[in-house]
C-alpha positions, 0 to 999 in steps of 0.5 A, spaced: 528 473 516 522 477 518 514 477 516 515 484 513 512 484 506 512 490 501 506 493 499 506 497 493 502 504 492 503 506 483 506 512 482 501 519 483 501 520 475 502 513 470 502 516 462 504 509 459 499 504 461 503 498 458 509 501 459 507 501 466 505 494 467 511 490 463 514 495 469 510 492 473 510 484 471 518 485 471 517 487 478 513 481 481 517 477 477 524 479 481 521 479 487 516 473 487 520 466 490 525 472 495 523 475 502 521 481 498 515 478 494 510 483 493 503 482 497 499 487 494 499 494 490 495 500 491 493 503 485 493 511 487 492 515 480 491 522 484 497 528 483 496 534 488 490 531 491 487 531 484 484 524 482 485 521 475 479 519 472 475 514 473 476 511 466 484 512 468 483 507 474 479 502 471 484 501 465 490 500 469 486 496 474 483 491 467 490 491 466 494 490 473 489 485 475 491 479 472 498 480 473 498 481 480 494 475 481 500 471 477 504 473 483 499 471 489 499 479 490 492 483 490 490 490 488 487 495 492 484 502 489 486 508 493 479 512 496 474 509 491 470 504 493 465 505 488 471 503 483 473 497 487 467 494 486 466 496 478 474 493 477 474 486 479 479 489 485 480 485 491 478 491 496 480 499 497 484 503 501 481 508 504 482 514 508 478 518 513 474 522 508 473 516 504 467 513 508 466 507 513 469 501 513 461 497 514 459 502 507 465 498 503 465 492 507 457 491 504 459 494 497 465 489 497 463 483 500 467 478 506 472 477 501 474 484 500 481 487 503 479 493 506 485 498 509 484 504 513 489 510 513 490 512 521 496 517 521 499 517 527 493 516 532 491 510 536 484 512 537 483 512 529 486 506 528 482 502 534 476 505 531 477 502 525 479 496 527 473 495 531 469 497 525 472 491 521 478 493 517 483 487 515 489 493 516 491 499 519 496 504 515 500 509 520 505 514 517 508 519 515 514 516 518 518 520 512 518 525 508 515 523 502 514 527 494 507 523 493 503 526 496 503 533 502 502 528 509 499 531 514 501 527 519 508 525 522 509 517 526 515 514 529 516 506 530 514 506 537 507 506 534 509 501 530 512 496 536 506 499 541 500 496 536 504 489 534 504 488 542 496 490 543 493 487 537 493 482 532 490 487 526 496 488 521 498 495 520 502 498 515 508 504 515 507 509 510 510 515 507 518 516 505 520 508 506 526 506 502 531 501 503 536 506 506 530 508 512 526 502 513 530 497 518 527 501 523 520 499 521 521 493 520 525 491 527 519 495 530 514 490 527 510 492 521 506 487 517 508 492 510 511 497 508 508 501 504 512 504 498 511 507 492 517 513 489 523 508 493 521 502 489 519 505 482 524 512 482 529 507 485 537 511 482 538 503 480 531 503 478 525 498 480 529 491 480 534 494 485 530 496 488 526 489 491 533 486 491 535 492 497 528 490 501 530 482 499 536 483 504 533 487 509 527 482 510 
């Protein structure tokens, strides 16, 4: 059995809000109990690289929250702090442009999950884990249809962090059940994924059961 754990990132564009959250309730329920259980769901309402509106992501947020701590999952708001702190949330994800770790860390408290992406560097990933960050994301190690990514990474990245620290890392960007065996022998604490889980051929439930007899 391995310790990879799933981290979930919301589809670009969420039209049904309920609909998504029955959605969402069916998937922790399916996976809660299996090596697949869900740790953590990045709330991402941003299609090419323009968010959704503050009130979108606080109601999605309002509506997730509660069921995702049913299931001993937290959630994350992707870039915000600001929103973070305003939902109830239990941290924020944020990219390099989306400010420091010790700005969100004062925001949020000791509590918070704070992650930060570091594409393929290994340099921005120490950065981050010296200023206090509780994970380090690393991609893209696929291509991906959510978002344009500017960087690509290999496993060896993944093998090479687990050996030097103890800071988890994530594997982000195109992670399906078909391509994630690499990265989860590599090491990585979570695989980030988003389109494999909810445009699943076989649909999200499918899904958790593939990556419940990968882990």
């Amino acid at each position: 059995m391995s310790d990879t754990r799933l981290y979930l990132i919301t589809p670009p564009v969420i039209e049904n809000m309920d609909a998504f959250a029955a959605e969402f309730e069916a998937v922790l329920k399916a996976a809660h109990g299996t090596p697949a259980q869900i740790a953590c769901l990045q709330i991402r309402l941003k299609k090419d690289n323009v968010p959704a509106s503050d009130d979108r992501i606080l109601e999605l947020a309002r509506k997730l929250l509660p069921l995702a701590h049913a299931h001993d999952c937290i959630i994350l708001i992707n870039d915000r702090a600001d929103l973070a702190k305003k939902s109830g949330a239990d941290g924020v994800h944020l990219g390099q442009e989306d400010g420091a770790v010790k700005a969100a860390r004062d925001l949020l408290g000791q509590e918070a999950s704070i992650g930060v992406t570091c594409h393929n560097s290994r340099h921005l990933a120490m950065i981050a884990g010296e200023q206090g960050a509780d994970y380090v994301a690393f991609g893209a190690f696929f291509p991906t249809d959510t978002k344009q990514a500017r960087t690509s990474a290999s496993p060896d990245l993944i093998q090479w962090w687990v050996e030097a620290t103890t800071l988890p890392c994530v594997a982000i960007g195109g992670v399906r059940p078909e391509n994630a065996p690499p990265l989860i022998a590599a090491g990585a604490d979570f695989l980030a994924v988003s389109s494999g889980l909810w445009q699943h051929p076989q649909g999200p439930k499918a899904a958790i059961k593939a990556f419940a007899a990968l882990l």
